[in-house]
C-alpha positions as CSV (number, residue, x, y, z in Angstrom):
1,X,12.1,-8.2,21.4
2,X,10.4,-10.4,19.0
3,X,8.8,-13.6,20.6
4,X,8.6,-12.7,24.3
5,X,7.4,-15.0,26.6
6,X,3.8,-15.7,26.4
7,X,3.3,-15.1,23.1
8,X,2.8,-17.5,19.8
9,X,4.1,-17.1,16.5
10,X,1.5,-15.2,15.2
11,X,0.9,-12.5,18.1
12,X,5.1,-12.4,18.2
13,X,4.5,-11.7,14.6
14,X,1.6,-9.0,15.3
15,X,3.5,-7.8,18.0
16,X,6.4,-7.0,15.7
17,X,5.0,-5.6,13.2
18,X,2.6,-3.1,15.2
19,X,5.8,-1.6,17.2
20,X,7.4,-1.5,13.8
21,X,4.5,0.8,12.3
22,X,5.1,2.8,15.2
23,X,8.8,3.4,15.1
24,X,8.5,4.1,11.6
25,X,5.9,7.0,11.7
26,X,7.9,8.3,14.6
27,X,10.7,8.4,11.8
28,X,13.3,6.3,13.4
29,X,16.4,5.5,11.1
30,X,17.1,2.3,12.5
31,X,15.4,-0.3,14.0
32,X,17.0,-3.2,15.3
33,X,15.0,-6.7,15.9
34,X,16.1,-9.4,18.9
35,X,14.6,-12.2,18.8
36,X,14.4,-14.0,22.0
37,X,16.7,-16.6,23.2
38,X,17.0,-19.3,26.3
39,X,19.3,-17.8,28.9
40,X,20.7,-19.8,31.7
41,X,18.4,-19.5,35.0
42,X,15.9,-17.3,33.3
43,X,12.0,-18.0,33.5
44,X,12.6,-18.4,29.9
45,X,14.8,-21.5,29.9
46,X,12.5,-23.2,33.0
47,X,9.6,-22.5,30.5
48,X,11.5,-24.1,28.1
49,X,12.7,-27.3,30.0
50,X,8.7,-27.7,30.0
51,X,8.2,-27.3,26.3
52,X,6.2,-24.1,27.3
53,X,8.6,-22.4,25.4
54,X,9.9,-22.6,22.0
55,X,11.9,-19.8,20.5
56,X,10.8,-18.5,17.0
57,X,10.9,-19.7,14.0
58,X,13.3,-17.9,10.9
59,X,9.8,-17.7,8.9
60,X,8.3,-15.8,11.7
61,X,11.1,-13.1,11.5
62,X,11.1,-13.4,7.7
63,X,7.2,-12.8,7.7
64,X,7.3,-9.9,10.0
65,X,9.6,-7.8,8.7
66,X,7.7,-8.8,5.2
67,X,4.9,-7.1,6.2
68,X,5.3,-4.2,8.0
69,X,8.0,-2.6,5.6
70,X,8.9,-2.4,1.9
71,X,11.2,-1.2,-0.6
72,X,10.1,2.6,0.5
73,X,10.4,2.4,4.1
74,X,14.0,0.4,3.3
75,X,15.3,4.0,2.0
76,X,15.0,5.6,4.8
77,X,14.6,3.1,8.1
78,X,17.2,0.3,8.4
79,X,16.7,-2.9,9.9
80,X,18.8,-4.4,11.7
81,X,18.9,-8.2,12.9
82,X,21.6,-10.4,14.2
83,X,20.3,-12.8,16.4
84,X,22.3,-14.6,19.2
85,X,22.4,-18.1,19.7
86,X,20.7,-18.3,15.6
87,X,19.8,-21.8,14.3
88,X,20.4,-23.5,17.7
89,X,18.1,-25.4,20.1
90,X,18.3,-22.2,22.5
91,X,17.9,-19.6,19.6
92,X,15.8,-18.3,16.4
93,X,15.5,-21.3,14.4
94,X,13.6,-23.5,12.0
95,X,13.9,-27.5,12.5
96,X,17.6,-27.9,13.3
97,X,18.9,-29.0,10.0
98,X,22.1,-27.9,9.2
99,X,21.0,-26.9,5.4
100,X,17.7,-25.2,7.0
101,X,19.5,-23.6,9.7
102,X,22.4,-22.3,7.1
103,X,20.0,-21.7,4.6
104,X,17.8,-19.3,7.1
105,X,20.7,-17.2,8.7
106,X,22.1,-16.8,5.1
107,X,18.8,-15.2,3.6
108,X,19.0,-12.8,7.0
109,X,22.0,-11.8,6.8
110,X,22.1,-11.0,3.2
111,X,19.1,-9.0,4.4
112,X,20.7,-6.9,7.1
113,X,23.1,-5.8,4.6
114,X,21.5,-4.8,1.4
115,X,18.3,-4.2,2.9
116,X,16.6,-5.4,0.2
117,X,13.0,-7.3,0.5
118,X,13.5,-9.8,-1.5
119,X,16.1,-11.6,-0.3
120,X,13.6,-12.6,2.2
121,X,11.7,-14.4,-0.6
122,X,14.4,-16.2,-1.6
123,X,14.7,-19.9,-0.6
124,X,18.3,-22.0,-1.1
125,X,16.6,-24.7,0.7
126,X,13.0,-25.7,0.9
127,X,12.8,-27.8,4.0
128,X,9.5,-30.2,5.2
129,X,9.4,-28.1,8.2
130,X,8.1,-25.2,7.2
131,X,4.7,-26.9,6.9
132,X,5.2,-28.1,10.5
133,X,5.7,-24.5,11.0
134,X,2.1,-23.7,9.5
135,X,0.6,-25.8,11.5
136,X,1.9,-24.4,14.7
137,X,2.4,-20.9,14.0
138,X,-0.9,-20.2,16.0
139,X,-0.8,-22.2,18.8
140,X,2.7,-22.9,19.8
């Protein structure tokens, strides 16, 4: 689960990466990341409603996985990723753009299937809110 309730961007991000440190040395072959999204009637979409919640950010995910795995831990763990509700209101996503949102479930998806790093570097689209982003990672 990455972004649980309760939990900014960075400790989501902490909180990924740790249980991903542990599932590796425990030599799990794939690991599959959810990243949270607002279901009907939950505590989660009331939270929401109240702008207590947000859901995470694309550059969260793309920062977690950065750090806690590389090209090594890619041969023999697998991650797996595909989000529901991505680049809407009530899932994983950036600022709602269509070219951020495209550009963000584009760079995961290519990702999840070659399972290489650096497609998480790559950016088709360098959008404004990413340094929104910065600025709230920690507190929101």
């Amino acid at each position: 689960m990455f972004k649980p309730l309760f939990l900014n961007e960075q400790a989501a991000i902490d909180d990924c990466s740790n249980s991903i440190d542990v599932l590796k040395s425990l030599g799990v072959n794939s690991i599959s990341i959810n990243p949270m999204n607002i279901q009907k009637g939950t505590l989660t979409e009331y939270l929401w409603f109240q702008n207590r919640y947000r859901p995470p950010w694309f550059y969260s995910l793309f920062k977690c996985i950065k750090k806690s795995v590389n090209e090594g831990d890619l041969n023999t763990t697998r991650i797996l990723c595909d989000p529901s509700g991505a680049g809407t209101k009530r899932g994983i996503h950036n600022c709602l753009k269509r070219k951020c949102e495209n550009s963000a479930k584009t760079i995961l998806k290519n990702f999840v299937l070659s399972q290489d790093i650096t497609e998480l570097e790559k950016q088709e689209y360098e959008c404004t809110c990413r340094k929104k982003y910065n600025l709230k990672k920690v507190f929101y």
